[in-house]
C-alpha angles and dihedrals in degrees: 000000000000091000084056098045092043082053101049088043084054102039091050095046082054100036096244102164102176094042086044091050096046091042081054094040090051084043087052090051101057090038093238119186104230129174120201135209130179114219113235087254085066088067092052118096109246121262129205122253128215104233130178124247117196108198118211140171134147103293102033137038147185093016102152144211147171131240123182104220147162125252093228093052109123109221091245082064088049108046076046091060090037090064091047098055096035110012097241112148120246092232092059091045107096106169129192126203122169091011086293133104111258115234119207098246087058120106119219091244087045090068098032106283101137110130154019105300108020114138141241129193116223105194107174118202124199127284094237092048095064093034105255118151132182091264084056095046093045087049086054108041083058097044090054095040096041086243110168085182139077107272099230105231107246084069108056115111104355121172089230089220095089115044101261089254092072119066127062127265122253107231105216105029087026089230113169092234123200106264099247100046121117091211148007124286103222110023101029100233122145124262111255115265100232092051111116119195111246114272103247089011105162120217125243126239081249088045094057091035087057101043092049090055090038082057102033080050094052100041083050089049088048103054 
């Protein structure tokens, strides 16, 4: 009975409805006698927390950022916001919290996500792997941006920080990738040999954050 009751306190606080309803439903069952109390925080309006993103693939890690989230936001709500913000798909999005994969239905308190500074784990897998082609990413780009039209494809997928003729063209997803990546960004594939970064090309603010870590990663591979 413990077990049930620990389950149901938990699944409420996360709003949890499925795991809440079948804790009740084993309570029911044994025709337990429970008394329930809601804490004087359950009466505050929630607030967002600042919580800590580290971005990874195969090419790049512990970039970071910072989203400003709340605790009851199920992670389907979240790989939805991340496209949004930076037009990664949600199929490529695998996030970790608490050492453990996130699933959709999970809340952010319900892995661990409870306040500022806490910290979330992006790994992005490739496109290929998850069986995303140029015709689904179109579909979705629109979708997200309320596009009637063909996306041409120089404009799938673009970072938004270099105009979208700059950058070079993934061969196989069509991604308009930053100049001086090695790879692509969403499906993985490797930047095409002939490809010469632009003379007088400026760095973005993403391009320097990257190759620092791409440097600091390396030095710290090397020792």
């Amino acid at each position: 009975m413990d077990l049930y009751l620990e389950e149901l306190e938990r699944a409420i606080r996360s709003g949890e409805l499925n795991v809440a309803s079948e804790s009740a439903r084993g309570l029911a069952n044994l025709k337990a006698s429970v008394a329930l109390t809601c804490s004087e925080a359950s009466y505050l309006p929630e607030r967002k927390i600042s919580v800590k993103v580290v971005i990874e693939d195969r090419y790049i890690s512990d970039i970071s950022i910072t989203l400003n989230l709340y605790p009851s936001m199920k992670f389907e709500d979240l790989k939805q916001l991340v496209l949004e913000k930076f037009e990664f798909p949600v199929q490529v999005q695998k996030w970790i919290a608490g050492k453990r994969l996130a699933r959709d239905i999970d809340t952010l308190r319900s892995c661990g996500i409870r306040q500022d500074n806490d910290v979330l784990y992006l790994y992005l897998v490739s496109a290929s792997s998850v069986g995303l082609n140029k015709e689904v990413l179109q579909t979705q780009h629109q979708r997200t941006h309320g596009f009637s039209e063909t996306i041409p494809d120089a404009q799938l997928y673009t970072t938004g920080v270099q105009d979208l003729a700059t950058g070079w063209q993934c061969p196989t997803c069509t991604l308009i990738n930053e100049p001086t990546r090695p790879g692509c960004s969403v499906c993985g594939g490797s930047r095409p040999e002939e490809y010469i970064v632009p003379t007088g090309y400026e760095l973005s603010n993403n391009e320097r954050l990257r190759m620092e870590q791409e440097i600091s990663f390396e030095n710290v591979r090397n020792k």
